[in-house]
N, C-alpha and C positions, 0 to 999 in steps of 0.2 A: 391152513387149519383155522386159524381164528379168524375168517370170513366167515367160514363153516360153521362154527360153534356160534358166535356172537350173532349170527343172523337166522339160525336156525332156533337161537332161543327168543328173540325179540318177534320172531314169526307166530311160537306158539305163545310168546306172552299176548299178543294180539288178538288170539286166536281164546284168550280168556282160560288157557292152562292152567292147572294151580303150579306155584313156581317151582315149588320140588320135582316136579312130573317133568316141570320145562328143561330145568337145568341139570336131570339126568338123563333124556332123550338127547338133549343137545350136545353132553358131552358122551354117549355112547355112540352118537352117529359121527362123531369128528372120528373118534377113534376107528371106525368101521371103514373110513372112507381115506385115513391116513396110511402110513405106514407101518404103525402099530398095529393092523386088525389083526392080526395071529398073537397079540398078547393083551388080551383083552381080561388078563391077570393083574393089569397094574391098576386097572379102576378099583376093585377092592383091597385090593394093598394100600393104595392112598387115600381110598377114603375110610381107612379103617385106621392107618399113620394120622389122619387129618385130625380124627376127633379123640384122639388117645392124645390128651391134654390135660392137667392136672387142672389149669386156668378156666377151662370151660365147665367146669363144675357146679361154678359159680352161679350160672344159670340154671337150672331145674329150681334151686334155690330161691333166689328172685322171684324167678316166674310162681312160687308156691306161695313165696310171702306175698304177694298182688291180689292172687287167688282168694289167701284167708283173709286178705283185706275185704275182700266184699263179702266173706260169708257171715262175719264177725261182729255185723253192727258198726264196724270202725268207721266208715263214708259218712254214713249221717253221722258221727259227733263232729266227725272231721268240720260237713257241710255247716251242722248248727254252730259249730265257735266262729267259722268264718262267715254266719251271717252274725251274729251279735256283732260282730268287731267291725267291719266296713256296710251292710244291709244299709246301713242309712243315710248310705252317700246317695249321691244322682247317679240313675242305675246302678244300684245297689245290689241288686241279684246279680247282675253280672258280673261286677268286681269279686262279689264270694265266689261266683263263680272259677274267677282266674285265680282266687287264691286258695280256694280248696285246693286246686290240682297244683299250685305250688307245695302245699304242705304234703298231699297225698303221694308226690313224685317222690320224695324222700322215704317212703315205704315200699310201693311198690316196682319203681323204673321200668312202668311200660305204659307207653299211649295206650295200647286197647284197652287196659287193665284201669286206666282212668277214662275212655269216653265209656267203656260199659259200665264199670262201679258208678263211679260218679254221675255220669251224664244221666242214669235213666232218671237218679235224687236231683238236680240241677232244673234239667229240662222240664219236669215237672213240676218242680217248685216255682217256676218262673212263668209257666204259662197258666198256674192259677193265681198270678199275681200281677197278670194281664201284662206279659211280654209276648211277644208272636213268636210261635213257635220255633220258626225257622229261623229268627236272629237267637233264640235258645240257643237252637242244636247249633248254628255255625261258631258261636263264642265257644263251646266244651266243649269242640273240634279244635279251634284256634289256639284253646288254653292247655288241650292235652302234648301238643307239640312240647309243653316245659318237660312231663314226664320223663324221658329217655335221655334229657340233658343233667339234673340233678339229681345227684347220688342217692341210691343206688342205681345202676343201669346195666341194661343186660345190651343193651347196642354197644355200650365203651368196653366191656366187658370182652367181646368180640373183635371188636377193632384193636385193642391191646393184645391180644391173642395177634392177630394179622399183623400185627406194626411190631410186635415185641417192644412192647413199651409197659413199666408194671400201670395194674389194674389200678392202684391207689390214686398213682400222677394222672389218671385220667379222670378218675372220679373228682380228684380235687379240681381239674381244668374245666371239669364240664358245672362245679358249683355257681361260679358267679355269671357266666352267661345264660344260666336257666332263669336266676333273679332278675336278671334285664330283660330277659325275655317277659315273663312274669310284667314289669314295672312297664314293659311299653306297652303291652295289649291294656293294661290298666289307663294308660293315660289314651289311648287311643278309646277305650270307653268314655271317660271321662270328657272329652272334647267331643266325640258324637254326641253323647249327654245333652251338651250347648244346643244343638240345632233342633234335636229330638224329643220330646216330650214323653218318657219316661216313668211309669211307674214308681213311688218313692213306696217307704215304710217308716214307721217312726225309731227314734233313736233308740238303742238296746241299752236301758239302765247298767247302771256298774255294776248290782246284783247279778244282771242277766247275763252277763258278760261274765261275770267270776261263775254262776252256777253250769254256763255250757262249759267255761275250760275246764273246772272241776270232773263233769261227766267224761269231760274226754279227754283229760289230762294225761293220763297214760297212752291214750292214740297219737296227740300230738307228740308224749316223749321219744317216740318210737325212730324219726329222723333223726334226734339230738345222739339219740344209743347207737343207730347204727354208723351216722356217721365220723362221731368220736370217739367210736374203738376202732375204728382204721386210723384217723389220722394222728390218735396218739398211738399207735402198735397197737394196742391188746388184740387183734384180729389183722388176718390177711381178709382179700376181699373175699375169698371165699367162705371162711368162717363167718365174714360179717351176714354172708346169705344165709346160712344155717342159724345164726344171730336172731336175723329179722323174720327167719319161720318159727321159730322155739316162741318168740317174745310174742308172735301172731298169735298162736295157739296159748298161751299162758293170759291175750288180751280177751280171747274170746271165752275162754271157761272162767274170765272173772266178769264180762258182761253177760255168762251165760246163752249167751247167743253162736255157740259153738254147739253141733249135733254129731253123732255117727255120718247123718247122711250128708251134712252140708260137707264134714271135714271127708267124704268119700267126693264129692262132688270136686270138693276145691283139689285133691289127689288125681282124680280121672283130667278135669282139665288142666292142669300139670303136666301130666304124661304126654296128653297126647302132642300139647303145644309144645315141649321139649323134643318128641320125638320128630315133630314135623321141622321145627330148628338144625336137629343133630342132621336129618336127611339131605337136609338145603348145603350146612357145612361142609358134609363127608363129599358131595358130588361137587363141589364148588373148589373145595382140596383137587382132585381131579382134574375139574376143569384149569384151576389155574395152574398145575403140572404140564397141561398141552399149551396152553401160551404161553410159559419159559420156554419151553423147547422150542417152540418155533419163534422163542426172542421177540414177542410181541412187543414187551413194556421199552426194550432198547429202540424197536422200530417207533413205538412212539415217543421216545425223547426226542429222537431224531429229527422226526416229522414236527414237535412242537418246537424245535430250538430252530428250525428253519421260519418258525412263523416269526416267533418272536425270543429274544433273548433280555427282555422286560418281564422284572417279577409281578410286578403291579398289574401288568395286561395281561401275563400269566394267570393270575390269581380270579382278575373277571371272569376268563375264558374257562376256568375253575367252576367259579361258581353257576355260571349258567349251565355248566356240559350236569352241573351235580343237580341241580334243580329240577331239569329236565328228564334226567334219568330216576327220580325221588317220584315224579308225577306218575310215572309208569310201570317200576319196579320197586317193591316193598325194603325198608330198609335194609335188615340183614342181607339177605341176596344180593342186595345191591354192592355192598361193601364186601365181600366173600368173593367178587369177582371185581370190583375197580382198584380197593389198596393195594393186592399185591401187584397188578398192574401200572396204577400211579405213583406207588414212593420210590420206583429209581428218576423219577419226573421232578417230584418234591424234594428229594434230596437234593439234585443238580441244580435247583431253586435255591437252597439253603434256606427252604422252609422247616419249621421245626415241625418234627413228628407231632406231638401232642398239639401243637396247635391246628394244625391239618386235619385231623381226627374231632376236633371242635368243630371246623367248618363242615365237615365231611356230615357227620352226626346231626346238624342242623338242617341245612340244605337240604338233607332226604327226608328230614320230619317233616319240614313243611311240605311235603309229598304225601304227607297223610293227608292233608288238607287242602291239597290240591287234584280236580279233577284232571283226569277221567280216574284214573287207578285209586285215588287216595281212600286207602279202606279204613278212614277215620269217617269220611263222609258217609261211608255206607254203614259204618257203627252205628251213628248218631241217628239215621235215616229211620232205622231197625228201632232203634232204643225208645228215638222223641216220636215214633209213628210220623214224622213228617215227611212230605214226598222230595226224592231225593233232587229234582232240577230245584227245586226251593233251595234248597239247604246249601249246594254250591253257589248259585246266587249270590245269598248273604254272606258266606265266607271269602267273596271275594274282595273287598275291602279291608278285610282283619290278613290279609296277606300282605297289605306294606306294612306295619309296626313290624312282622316278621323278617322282611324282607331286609329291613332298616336294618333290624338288630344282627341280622345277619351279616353286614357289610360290617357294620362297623367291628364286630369283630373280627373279618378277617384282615381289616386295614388297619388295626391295632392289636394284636398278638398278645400284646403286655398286662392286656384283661386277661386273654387265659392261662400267663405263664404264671402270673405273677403268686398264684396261690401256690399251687404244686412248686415253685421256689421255694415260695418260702417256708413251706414245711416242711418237702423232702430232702432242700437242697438242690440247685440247679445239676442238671445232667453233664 
């Protein structure tokens, strides 16, 4: 059975399927061709048990506060404080560049939601400032990968759900690797900077710098609110989503840049991206119901502990099977169908959940920004109007600081445990 499913849906991912389409064809043909086709009852049973989840609530949420971020005016204050504050370094559009989407991940926890918010103000702003376009769009490619690691996140969100691990201790594991991630595409700016000749701008007065926080001091408060009424109690993660859409909408009818139609606009894409989520989960529930039963996840211990019984070459053989499968299947899906298959692997590792969930979470972001599938590049392509073989080009270089930062956390653990310790208390 999971020849069947697992090759029947990497067929029609090839085949340029959308991936709901994929991994509900694929799980109703395993079922047809198994020994369950006379109960062709339990695919809506379990995928209707799958998303009957109190946890995944949380999501519609997120995905709404993302939404009003861009209908709201909230981007450009975001963009203009973080040009005042770094604009005058060596490549200076670029560093606001990686630091808007670090302030902006802390609103809305989703890459698309920062290369379309941000990147169409980014890539714009940099190519009338005599940056080429295609080093544009691949840096707000590079730099959206922080999104989905820094609290809030709708990817930890879901992997928490799949690992039964609370939402908080994720959200706190994935804060300081999103930072580092953030600090090395900066220093990797910075060192290109040396060889590159570079557009500058002049130094942003103190003035100028106190009058953009000023304008948009209440956008930047917005990461400090939601993140610390999780991590002193006042909210679960889920209220903190409900949190950060109340405070969206309260941001934008005091910059008056809130309408009937923009706040119908930011509603309708909501829906429909939620709905297209729920779908991917409910058949993915399903699908990983036929690989227990056919003890898929046992037949791969088995097969891994035959290769090697080294956690360290374990962990390699991790990260490149995650990389790989990031390049050509979209995060969620992705994780909907490899955690509950890999954590009886990771346990037998004595790998910790939450830090697994780091790596896991990382690994397939940088699958946004990696071709052929990466539908960051094809965000950006859309957004900066530049042609799409450009745009991967240029991002291929801004894939080692990634890549860096990606090892070194899975070869040191003690960066992602160390916060969720020491808040919630070791597990």
């Amino acid at each position: 059975m999971a020849w069947i499913l697992i090759g029947t849906f990497i067929v029609l991912i090839l085949f340029r399927v959308p991936i709901s389409i994929a991994i509900g064809t694929a799980t109703v043909l395993t079922f047809l061709t198994s020994d369950f086709s006379n109960a062709l009852q339990i695919i809506p049973q379990q995928m209707l048990e799958g998303v009957n989840k109190a946890s995944l609530t949380a999501v519609p949420f997120f995905i709404m506060a993302g939404n009003l971020m861009n209908v709201t005016g909230v981007t450009e204050r975001i963009f203009a404080f973080a040009n005042a504050l770094v604009g005058h370094l060596r490549a200076g559009l670029a560093q606001v560049n990686v630091l808007s989407s670090m302030i902006f991940a802390g609103i809305s926890g989703a890459a698309v939601a920062d290369c379309a918010g941000l990147g169409a103000i980014e890539i714009k702003a940099m190519r009338e400032n005599g940056y080429k376009s295609d080093f544009a769009a691949a840096i707000t490619v590079a730099s959206s990968v922080i999104g989905p690691l820094i609290p809030p996140s709708i990817g930890l969100v879901i992997y928490a759900f799949l690992a039964q691990q609370s939402i908080e201790r994720m959200f706190l594991a994935g804060l300081v690797p999103g930072i580092l991630v953030g600090l090395s595409l900066m220093v990797y700016v910075r060192l290109r900077a040396g060889f590159e000749d570079f557009p500058t701008q002049p130094r942003a007065t103190v003035k100028e710098v106190a009058d953009t926080a000023r304008h948009g001091f209440a956008a930047l408060l917005a990461p400090a609110i939601i993140l610390g009424s999780i991590m002193f109690g006042f909210v679960t993660a889920t209220e903190a989503g409900v949190l950060a859409c109340l405070y969206c909408i309260m941001l934008g009818l005091w910059y008056r840049e809130l309408t009937i139609k923009s706040f119908s606009k930011a509603l309708s894409d909501t829906a429909m991206m939620t709905s297209v989520i729920m779908i991917i989960i409910a058949f993915s529930i399903a699908m990983g119901w036929l690989l227990a039963i056919d003890q898929t996840p046992q037949k791969l211990a088995d097969w891994t502990f035959s290769l090697t019984e080294n956690r360290n070459i374990f962990l390699a053989l991790l990260l490149v099977f995650v990389i790989l499968i990031g390049c050509v299947v979209e995060g969620v899906p992705a994780k909907l169908i490899l955690v509950p298959t890999l954590l009886p692997l990771i346990d037998a590792y004595g790998i910790d959940r939450v830090h697994f969930g780091i790596i896991m979470q990382l690994g397939l972001l940088i699958g946004i920004a990696t071709p052929p599938m990466g539908i960051g590049l094809y965000i950006v392509s859309e957004v900066g109007r530049v042609r799409f073989e450009k745009v991967t080009l240029a991002v291929l270089p801004m894939l080692l600081p990634l890549f860096a930062t990606l090892i070194l956390l899975t070869y040191v653990p003690q960066i992602v445990t160390f916060l969720p310790d020491l808040v919630l208390g070791k597990q």
